[in-house]
C-alpha atoms as an extended CHARMM CRD file, in Angstrom:
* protein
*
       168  EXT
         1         1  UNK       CA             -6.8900000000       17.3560000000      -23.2080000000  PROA      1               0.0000000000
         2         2  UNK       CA            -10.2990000000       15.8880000000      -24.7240000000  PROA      2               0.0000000000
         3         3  UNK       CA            -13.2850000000       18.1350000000      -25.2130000000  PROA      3               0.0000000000
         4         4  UNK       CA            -15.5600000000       17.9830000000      -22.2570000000  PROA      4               0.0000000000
         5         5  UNK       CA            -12.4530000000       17.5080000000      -20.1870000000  PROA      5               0.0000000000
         6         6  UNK       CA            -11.6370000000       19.9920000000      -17.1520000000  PROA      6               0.0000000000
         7         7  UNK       CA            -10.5870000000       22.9930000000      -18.5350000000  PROA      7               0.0000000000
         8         8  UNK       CA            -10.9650000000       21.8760000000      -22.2070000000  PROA      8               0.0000000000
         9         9  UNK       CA            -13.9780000000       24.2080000000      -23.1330000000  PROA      9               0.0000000000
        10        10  UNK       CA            -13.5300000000       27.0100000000      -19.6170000000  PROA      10              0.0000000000
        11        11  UNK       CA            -12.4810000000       30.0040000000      -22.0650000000  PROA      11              0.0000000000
        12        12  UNK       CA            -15.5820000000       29.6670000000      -24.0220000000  PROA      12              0.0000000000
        13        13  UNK       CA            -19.2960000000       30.5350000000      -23.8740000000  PROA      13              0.0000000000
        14        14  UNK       CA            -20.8010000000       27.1830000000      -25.4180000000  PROA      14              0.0000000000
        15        15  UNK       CA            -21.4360000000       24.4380000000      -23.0700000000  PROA      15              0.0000000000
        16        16  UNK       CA            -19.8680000000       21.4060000000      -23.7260000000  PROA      16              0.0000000000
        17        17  UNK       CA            -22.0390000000       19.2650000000      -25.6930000000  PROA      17              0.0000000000
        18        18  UNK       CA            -22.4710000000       22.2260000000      -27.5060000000  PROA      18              0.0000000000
        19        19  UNK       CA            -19.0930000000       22.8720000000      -28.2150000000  PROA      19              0.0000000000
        20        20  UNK       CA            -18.4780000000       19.0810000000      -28.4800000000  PROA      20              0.0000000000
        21        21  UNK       CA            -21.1680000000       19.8280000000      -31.6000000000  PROA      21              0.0000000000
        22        22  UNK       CA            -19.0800000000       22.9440000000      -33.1390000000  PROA      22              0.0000000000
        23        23  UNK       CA            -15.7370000000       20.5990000000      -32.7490000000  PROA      23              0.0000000000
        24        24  UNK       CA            -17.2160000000       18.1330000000      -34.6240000000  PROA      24              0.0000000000
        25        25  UNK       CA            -18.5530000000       19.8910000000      -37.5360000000  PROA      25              0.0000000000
        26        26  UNK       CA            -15.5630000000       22.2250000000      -38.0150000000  PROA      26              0.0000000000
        27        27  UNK       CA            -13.1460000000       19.5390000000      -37.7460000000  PROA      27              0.0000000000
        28        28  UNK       CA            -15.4400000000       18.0140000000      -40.7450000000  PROA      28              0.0000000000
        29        29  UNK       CA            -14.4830000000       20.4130000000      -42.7830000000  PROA      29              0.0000000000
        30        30  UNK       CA            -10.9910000000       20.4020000000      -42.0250000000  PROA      30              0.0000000000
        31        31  UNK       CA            -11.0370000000       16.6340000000      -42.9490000000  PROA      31              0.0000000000
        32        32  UNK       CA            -12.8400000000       18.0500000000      -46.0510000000  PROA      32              0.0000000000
        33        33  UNK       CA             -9.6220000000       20.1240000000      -46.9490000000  PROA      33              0.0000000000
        34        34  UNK       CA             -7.1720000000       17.6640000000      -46.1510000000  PROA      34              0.0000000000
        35        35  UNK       CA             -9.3050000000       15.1490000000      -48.7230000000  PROA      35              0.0000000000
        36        36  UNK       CA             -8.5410000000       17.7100000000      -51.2700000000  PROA      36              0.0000000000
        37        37  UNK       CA             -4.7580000000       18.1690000000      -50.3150000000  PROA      37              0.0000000000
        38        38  UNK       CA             -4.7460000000       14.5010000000      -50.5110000000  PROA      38              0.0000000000
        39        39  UNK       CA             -6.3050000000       14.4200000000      -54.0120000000  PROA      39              0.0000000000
        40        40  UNK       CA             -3.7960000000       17.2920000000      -55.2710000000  PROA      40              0.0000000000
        41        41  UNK       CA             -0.5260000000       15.2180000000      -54.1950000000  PROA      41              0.0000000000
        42        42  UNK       CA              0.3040000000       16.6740000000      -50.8130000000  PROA      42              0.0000000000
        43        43  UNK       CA             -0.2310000000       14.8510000000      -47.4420000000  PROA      43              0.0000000000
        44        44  UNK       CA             -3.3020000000       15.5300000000      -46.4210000000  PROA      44              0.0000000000
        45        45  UNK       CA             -3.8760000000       18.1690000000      -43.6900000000  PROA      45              0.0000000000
        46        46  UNK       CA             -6.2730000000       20.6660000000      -43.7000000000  PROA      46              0.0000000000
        47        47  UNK       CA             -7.0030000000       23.5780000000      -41.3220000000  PROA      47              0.0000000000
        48        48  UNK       CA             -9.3870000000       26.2570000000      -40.2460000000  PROA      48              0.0000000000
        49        49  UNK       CA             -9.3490000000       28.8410000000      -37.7370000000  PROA      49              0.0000000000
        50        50  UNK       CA            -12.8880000000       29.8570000000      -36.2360000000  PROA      50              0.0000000000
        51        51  UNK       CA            -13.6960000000       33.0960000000      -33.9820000000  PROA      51              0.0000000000
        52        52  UNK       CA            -17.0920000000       33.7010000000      -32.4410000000  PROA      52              0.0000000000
        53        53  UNK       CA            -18.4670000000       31.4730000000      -35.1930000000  PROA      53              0.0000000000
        54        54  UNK       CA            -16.9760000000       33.1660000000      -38.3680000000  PROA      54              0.0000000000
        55        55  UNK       CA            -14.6950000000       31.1400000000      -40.6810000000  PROA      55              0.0000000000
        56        56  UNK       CA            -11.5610000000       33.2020000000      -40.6120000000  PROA      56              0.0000000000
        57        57  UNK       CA             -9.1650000000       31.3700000000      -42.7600000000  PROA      57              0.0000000000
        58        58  UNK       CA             -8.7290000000       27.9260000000      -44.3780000000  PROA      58              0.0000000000
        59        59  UNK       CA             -5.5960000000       25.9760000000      -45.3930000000  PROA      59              0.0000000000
        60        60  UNK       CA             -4.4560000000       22.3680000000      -46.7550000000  PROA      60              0.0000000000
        61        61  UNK       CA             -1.0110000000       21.2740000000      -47.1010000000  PROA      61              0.0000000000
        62        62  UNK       CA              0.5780000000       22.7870000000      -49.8690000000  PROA      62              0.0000000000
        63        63  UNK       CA              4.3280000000       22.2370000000      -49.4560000000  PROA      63              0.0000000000
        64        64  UNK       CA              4.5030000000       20.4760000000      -52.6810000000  PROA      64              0.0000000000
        65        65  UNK       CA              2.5820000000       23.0920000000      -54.7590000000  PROA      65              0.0000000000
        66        66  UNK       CA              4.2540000000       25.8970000000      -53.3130000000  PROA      66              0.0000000000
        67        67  UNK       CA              8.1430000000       24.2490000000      -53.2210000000  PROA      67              0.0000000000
        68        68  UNK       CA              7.4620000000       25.7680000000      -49.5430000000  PROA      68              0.0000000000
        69        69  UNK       CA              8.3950000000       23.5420000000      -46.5090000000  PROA      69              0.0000000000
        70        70  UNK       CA              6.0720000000       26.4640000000      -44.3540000000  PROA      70              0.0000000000
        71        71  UNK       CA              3.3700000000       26.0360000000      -46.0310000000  PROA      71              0.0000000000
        72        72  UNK       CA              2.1160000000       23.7730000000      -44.0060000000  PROA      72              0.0000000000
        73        73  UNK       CA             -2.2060000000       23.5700000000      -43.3400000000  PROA      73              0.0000000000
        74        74  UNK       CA             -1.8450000000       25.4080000000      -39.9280000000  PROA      74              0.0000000000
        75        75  UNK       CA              0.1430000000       28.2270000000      -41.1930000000  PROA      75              0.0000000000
        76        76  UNK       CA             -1.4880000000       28.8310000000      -44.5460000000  PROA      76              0.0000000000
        77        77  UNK       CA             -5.0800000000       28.8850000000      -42.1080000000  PROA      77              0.0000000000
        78        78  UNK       CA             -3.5230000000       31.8780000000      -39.6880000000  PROA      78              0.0000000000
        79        79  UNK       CA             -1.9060000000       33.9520000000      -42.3630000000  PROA      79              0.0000000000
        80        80  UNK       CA             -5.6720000000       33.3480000000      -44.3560000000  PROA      80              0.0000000000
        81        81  UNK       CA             -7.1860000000       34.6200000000      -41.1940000000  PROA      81              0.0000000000
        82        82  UNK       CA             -4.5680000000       37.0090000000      -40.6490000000  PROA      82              0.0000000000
        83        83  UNK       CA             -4.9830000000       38.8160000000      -43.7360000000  PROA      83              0.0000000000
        84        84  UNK       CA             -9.4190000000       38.6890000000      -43.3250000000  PROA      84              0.0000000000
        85        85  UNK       CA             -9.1480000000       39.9530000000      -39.9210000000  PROA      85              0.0000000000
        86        86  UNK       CA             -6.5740000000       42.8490000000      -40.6920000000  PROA      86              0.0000000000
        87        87  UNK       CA             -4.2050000000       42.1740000000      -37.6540000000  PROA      87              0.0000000000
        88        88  UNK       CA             -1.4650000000       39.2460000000      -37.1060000000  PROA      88              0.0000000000
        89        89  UNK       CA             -3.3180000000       38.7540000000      -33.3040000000  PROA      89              0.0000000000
        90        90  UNK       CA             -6.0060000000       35.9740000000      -33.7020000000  PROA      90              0.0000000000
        91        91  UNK       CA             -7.1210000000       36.1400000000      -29.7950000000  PROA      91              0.0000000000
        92        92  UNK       CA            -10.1790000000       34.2440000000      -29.1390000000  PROA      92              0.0000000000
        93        93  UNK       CA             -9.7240000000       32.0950000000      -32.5100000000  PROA      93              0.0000000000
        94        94  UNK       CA             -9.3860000000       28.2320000000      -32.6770000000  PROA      94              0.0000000000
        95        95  UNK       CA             -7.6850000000       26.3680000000      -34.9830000000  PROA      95              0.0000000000
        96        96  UNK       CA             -9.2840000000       23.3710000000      -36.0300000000  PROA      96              0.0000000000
        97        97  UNK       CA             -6.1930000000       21.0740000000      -37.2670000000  PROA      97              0.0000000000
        98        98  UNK       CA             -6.6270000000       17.1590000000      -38.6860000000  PROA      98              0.0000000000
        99        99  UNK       CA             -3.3420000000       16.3010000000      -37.5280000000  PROA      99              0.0000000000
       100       100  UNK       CA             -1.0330000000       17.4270000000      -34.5990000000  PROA      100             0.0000000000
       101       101  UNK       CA              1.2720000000       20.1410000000      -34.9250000000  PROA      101             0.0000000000
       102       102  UNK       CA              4.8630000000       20.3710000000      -35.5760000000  PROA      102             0.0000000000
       103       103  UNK       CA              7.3190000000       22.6420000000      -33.8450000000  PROA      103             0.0000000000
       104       104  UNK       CA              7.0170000000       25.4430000000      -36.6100000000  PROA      104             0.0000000000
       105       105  UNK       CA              3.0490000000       25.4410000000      -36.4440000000  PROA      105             0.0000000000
       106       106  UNK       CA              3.0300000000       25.5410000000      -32.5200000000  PROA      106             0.0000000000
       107       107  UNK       CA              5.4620000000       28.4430000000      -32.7900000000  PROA      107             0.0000000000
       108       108  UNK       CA              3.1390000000       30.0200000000      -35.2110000000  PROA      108             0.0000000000
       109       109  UNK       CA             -0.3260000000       29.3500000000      -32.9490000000  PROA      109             0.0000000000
       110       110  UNK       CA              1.9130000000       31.0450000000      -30.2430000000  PROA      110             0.0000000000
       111       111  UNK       CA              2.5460000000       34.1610000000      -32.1770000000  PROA      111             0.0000000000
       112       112  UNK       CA             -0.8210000000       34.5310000000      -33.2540000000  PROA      112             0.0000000000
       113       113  UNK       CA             -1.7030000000       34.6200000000      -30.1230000000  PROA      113             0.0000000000
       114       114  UNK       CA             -4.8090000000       31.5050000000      -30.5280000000  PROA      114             0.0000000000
       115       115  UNK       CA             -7.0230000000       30.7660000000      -27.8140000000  PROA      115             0.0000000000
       116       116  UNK       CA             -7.5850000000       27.0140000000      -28.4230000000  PROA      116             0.0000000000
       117       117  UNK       CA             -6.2190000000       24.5270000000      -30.3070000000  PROA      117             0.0000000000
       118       118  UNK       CA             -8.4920000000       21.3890000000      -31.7000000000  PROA      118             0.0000000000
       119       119  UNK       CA             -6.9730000000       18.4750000000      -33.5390000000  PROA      119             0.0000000000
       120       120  UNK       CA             -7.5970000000       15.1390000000      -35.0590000000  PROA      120             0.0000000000
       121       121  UNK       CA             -5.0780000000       12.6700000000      -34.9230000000  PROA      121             0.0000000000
       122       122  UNK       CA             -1.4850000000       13.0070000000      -32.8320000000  PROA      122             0.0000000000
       123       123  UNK       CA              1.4240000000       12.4330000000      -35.3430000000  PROA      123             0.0000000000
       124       124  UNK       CA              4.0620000000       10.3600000000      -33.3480000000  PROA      124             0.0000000000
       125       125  UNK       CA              7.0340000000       11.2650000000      -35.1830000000  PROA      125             0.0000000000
       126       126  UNK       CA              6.5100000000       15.0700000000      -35.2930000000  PROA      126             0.0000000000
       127       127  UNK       CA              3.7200000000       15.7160000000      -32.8390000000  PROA      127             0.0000000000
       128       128  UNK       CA              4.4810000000       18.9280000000      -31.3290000000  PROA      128             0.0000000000
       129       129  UNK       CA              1.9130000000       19.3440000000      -28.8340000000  PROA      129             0.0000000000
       130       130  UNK       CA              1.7360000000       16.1920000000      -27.0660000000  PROA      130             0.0000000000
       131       131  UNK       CA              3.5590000000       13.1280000000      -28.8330000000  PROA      131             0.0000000000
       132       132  UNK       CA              7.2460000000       14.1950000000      -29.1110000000  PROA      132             0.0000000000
       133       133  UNK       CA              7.1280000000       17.6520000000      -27.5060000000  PROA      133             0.0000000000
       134       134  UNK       CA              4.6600000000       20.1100000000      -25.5670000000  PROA      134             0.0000000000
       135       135  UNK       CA              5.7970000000       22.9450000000      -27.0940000000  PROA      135             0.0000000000
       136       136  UNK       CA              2.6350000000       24.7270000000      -26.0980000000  PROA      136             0.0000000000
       137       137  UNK       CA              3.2320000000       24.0190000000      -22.6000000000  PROA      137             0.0000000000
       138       138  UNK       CA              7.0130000000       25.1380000000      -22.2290000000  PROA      138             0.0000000000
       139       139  UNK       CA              8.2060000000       27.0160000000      -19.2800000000  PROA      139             0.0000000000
       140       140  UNK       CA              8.2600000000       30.5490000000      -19.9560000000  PROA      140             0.0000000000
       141       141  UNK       CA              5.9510000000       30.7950000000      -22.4940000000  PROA      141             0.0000000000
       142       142  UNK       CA              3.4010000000       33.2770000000      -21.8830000000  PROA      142             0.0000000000
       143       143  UNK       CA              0.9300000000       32.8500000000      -23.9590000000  PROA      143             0.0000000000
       144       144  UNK       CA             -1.4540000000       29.4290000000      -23.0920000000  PROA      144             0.0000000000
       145       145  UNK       CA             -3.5160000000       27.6050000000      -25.6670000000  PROA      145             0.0000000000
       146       146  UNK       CA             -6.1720000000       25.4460000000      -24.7860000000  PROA      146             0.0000000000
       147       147  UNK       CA             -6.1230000000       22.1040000000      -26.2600000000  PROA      147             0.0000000000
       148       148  UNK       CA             -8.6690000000       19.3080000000      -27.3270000000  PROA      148             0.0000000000
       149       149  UNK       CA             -7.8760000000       16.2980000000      -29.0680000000  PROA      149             0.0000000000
       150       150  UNK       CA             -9.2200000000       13.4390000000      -30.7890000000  PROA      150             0.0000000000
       151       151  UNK       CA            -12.4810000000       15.1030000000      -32.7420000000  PROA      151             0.0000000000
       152       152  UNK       CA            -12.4880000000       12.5700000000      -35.6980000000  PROA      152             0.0000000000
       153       153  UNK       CA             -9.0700000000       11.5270000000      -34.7010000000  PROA      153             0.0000000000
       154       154  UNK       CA             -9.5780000000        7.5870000000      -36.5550000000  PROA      154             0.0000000000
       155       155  UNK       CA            -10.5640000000        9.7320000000      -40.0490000000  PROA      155             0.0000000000
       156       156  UNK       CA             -7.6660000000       11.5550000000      -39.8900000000  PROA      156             0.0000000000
       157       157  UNK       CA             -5.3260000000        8.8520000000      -39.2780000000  PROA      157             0.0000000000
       158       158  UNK       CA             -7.2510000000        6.8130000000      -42.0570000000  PROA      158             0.0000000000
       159       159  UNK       CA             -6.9850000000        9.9500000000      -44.7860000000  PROA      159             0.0000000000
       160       160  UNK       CA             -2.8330000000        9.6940000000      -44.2420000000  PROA      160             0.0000000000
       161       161  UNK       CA             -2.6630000000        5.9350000000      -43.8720000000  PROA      161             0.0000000000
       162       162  UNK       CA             -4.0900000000        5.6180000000      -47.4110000000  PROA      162             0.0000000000
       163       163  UNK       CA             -2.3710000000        8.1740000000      -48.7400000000  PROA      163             0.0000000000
       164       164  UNK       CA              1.3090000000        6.7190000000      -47.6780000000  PROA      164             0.0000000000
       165       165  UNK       CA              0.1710000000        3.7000000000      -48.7700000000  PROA      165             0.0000000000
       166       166  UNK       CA             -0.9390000000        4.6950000000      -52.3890000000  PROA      166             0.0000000000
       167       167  UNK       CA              3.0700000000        6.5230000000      -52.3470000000  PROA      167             0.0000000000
       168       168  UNK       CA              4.1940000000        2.4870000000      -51.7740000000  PROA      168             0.0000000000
């Protein structure tokens, strides 16, 4: 679901160009993490998570650094936040995200307990939200996530295009 769309933006107090606004510049500074992740060796994905306005946590891939398949953007971001806010619950956070989420981040949103999801560019191979599964959507689970997409989607895209292509 895009920002502005029905039920995109209901669990929050901002209106929707204003939240449209807050979208955009967070998700600039996610792109502004994945640069550097980019710039360090690993693909680049960065990730923030966001509550009432306060910066909670940041992350950037760092699989490579870390010999750590987990330690992907999205999880490095919650357990950031995590540790700042003293408790594993995150309720009423978003996580701003550059690219879709795999299984293992959506499983981690979930356990946080994350109120809304926002993210760049959908990742057809491993997309775990909308392109290969909806993993936040499956019957049974209990906890619901809203979800926007697309906030400087064609950025995101570009940052990993590049960046596979200088691999070549």
């Amino acid at each position: 679901m895009k920002t502005g769309e029905k039920g995109a933006s209901a669990p929050f107090s901002p209106t929707a160009p204003d939240q449209l606004r807050l979208d955009t510049r967070y998700m600039g500074e996610a792109l502004r993490l994945a640069r550097s992740a980019g710039e360090q060796g690993e693909v680049p994905v960065g990730a923030l998570v966001v509550r009432d306005g306060e910066l909670l946590g940041t992350g950037m891939n760092r699989c490579v650094m870390d010999h750590d398949p987990s330690a992907h953007a999205e999880v490095l971001a919650l357990r950031n936040a995590a540790r700042g806010a003293e408790n594993f619950r995150l309720d009423g956070a978003t996580l701003y995200v550059t690219l879709e989420p795999c299984l293992m981040c959506c499983g981690a949103l979930l356990q946080a307990r994350v109120s809304r999801l926002v993210f760049g560019a959908r990742q057809p191979r491993t997309g775990a939200v909308v392109s290969i599964h909806e993993a936040l959507r499956l019957p049974g689970v209990d906890h619901h996530i809203a979800i926007s997409e697309g906030i400087h989607a064609s950025e995101a895209a570009s940052l990993l295009t590049e960046f596979f292509q200088q691999l070549r």
